[in-house]
C-alpha positions as CSV (number, residue, x, y, z in Angstrom):
1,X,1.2,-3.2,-10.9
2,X,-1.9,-3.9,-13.3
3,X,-3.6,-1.3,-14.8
4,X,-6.8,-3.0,-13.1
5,X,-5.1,-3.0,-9.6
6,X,-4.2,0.6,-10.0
7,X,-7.6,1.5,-11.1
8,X,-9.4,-0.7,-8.0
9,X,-6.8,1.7,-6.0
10,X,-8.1,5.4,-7.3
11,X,-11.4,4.3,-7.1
12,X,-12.4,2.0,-4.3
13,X,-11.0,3.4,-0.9
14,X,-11.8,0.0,1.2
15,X,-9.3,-1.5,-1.1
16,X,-7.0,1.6,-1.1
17,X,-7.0,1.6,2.9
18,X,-6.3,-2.0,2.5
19,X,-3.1,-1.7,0.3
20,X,-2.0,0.9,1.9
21,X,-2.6,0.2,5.9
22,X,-0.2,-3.4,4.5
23,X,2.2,-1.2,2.7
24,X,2.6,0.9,6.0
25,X,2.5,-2.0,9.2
26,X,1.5,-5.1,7.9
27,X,-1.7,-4.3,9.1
28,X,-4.3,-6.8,6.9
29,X,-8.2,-5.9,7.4
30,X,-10.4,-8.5,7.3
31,X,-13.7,-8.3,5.4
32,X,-15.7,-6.8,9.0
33,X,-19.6,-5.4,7.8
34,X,-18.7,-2.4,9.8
35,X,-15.5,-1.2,7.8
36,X,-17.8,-0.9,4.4
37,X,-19.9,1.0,6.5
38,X,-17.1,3.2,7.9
39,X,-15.8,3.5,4.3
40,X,-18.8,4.7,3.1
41,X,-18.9,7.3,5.4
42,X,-16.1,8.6,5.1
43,X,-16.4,8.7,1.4
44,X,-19.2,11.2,1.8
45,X,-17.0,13.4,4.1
46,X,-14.8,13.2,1.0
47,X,-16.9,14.4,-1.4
48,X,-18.7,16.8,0.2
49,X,-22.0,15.2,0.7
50,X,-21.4,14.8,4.8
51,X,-20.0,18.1,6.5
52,X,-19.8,16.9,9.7
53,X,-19.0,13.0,10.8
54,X,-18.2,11.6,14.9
55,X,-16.5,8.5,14.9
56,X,-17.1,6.5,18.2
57,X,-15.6,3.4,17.7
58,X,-13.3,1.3,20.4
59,X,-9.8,1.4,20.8
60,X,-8.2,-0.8,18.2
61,X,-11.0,-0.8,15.7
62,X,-9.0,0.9,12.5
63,X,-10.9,4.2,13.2
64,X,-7.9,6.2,13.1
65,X,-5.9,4.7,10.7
66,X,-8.8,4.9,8.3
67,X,-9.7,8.6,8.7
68,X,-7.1,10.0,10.3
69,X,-4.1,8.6,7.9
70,X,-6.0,6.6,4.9
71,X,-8.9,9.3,4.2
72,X,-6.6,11.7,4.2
73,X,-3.7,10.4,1.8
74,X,-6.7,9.6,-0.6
75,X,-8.5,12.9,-0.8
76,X,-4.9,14.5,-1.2
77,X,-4.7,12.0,-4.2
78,X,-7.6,13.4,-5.7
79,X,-7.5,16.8,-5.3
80,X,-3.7,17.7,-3.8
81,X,-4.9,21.7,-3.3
82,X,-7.4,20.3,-0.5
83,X,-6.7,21.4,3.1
84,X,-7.6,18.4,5.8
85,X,-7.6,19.7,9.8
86,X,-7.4,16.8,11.4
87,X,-8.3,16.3,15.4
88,X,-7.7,13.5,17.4
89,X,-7.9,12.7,21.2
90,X,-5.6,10.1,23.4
91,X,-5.9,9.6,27.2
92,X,-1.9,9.3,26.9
């Protein structure tokens, strides 16, 4: 991979979800307004500056595979010692 691929990857974590949601089921994400904005949250749950975040999205929307799975593989990236609890709720 290019060096400016890889450092995209470490630093940008719409285009890190994007690798690595293909890499894991295909899944492409298109370029939808409200993914930046769920990014970015999620971001600031990452570095500290958000404590608390509710997601309410609908069902098939990329919410959990984007905290749930993608948020979490990145802030293990960055700091491997963190501890992630992660809750999640499904009528079946």
């Amino acid at each position: 991979m290019k060096p400016e691929i890889e450092l995209l990857l470490r630093t940008d974590f719409l285009a890190f979800t994007r690798k690595a949601l293909y890499q894991l089921d295909g899944t492409q994400i298109r370029d939808d307004r409200y993914l930046e904005h769920l990014a970015m949250h999620l971001m600031q749950v990452a570095d500290g500056t958000t404590r608390r975040l509710l997601l309410n999205l609908p069902p098939r929307h990329l919410n959990t595979q984007l905290a749930s799975v993608c948020c979490s593989a990145w802030v293990l990236a960055h700091n491997p010692s963190t501890k992630i609890w992660v809750v999640t709720y499904s009528e079946s």
